[in-house]
Residue, then its C-alpha position, 0 to 999 in steps of 0.5 A: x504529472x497527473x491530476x485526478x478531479x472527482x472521479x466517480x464510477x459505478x457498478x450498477x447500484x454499486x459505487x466503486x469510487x466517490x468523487x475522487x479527487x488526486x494531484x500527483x506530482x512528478x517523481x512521487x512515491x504515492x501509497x492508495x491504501x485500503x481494504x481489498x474492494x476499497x475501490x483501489x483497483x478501479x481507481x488504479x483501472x482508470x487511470x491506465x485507461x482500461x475503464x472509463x469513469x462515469x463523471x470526472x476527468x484524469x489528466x497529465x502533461x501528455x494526453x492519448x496514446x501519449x499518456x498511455x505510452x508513458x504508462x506502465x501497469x503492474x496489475x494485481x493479477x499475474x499477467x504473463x503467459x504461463x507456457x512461455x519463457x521468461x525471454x519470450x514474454x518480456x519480448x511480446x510485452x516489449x513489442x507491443x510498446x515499440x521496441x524493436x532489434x537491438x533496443x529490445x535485445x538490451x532492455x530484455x536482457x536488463x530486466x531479466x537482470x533485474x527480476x534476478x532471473x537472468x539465470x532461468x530466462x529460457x524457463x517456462x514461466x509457469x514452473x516459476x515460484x509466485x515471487x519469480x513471477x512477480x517480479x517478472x511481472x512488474x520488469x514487464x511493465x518497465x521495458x518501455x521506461x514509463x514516466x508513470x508506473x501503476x503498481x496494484x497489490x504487487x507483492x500479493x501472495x510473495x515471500x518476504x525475500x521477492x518482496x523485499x527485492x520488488x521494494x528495493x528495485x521500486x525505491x531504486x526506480x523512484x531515484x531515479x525520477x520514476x513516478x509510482x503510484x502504489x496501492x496495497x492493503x499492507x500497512x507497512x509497505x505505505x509506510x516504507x515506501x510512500x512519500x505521500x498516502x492517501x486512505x481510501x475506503x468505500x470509494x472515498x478518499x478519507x485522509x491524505x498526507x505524509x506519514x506524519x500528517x496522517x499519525x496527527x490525526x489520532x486524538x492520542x500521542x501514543x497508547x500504552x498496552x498491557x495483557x487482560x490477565x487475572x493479575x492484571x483485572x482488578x487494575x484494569x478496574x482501577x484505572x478504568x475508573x479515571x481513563x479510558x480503557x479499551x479492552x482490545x482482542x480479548x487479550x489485551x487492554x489498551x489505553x490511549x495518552x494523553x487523557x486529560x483525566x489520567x497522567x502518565x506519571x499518575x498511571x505508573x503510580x497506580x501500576x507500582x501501588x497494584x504490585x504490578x511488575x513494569x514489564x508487563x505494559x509496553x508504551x507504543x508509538x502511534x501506527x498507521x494501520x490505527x489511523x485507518x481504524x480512527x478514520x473507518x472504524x475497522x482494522x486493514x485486515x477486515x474486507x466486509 
């Protein structure tokens, strides 16, 4: 569907993307997740043709104007126009793709049904909530049917039940046979959504795999979790003393298994012999926002 071989681009003394590289198959539900400023967008920016990389070359089964028609974008910004309707912006996006008479009657009248905004059609977009226009935004994009849909940040600013909608008409779409390329900075919708998720940060694509290959990556199985508390010092001490503890937040401490100096079995030993009630430590699959912190040495939520 679509390949990717070392794509660089730069901003001055700035570089946005590092020798990228990507094979996208068809029907794939790809996640790009990172920080904002990671190089999402550009990436994202290149492959829709709006800039052109400095190095490297983007390929797909259909070249030019061809590859372009079939393209959809759902940029992260909204792009509508807020004065108009939500009928006439869907018929100015539809005829720039082509879309003429009935044609465009139907699919406009489909995707108003599938933003679930049949009912407001004649309303002017800007008296719409920022979830509305978000799904009228990423229906926009789909009026000519693409083969191929960009999805930048779609869900920024929404409320959890326009999100859910999006995710739910997304996944319907990738049933369908549609291609998605996704990126977000929300860990939980890579791991909802996407087949296959490349980490990316810096301009450079540092892992790339299914959901698990990815969580194989940690040097842990899983961690366990307890509260920095006076009852809990002295045995944070104590168990320091034969495994590694990290004190994380400043209110909790957190201890990465298996430790080859300290068992799970030995730990609980230790919890029991402290007087410790066993409620207060909660045992925690691995996550995919620890995999970014393993790999960048910082949390989804720092942009620095």
């Amino acid at each position: 569907m679509l390949s990717i071989q070392a794509i660089t681009k730069k901003f001055g003394a700035f570089t946005a993307l590092d020798a990228v590289s990507l094979e996208i198959a068809p029907g794939e539900f790809f996640g790009l997740l990172g920080t904002n400023g990671a190089g999402k967008t550009t990436l994202m920016s290149l492959i829709a043709g709006l800039r052109a990389p400095d190095s490297g070359v983007i390929s797909s089964g259909a070249d030019g104007g061809k590859r372009n028609a079939a393209l959809g974008l759902v940029p992260q910004s909204i792009a509508l126009y807020a004065d108009l309707s939500a009928e006439q912006n869907l018929r100015i996006f539809g005829e720039l793709q082509g879309l003429r008479g009935a044609t465009l009657r139907e699919r406009v009248a489909e995707a108003l049904d599938a933003a679930r905004l049949a009912g407001r059609r004649k309303d002017a977009v800007k008296t719409f909530s920022g979830g509305m226009q978000r799904r009228l935004n990423l229906v926009a994009a789909l009026l000519h049917r693409p083969q191929l849909l960009l999805c930048d940040e779609p869900t920024a600013g929404v409320d959890p039940q326009s999100r859910n909608a999006i995710f739910d008409h997304l996944e319907r779409l990738n049933r369908d046979g549609l291609t998605v390329i996704y990126s977000t900075h929300y860990m939980e919708e890579a791991a909802r959504l996407c087949s296959r998720i490349g980490i990316i940060d810096h301009g450079k694509i540092l892992a790339l795999g299914t959901l698990g290959d990815l969580l194989a990556l940690l040097p842990f199985e899983d961690e366990i979790i307890f509260p920095d508390t006076p009852a809990t010092a002295a045995f944070a001490t104590r168990i320091a003393a034969c495994g590694r503890l990290i004190a994380k937040d400043g209110a909790h401490h957190f201890l990465p298994r298996p430790s080859p100096s300290l068992k799970l079995s030995e730990f609980y030993r230790h919890v029991e012999e402290s007087g410790l009630p066993a409620r207060l430590f909660e045992q925690r699959r691995p996550t995919l926002e620890a995999v970014f912190l393993h790999l960048t040495g910082r949390t989804l939520r720092d942009t620095k």
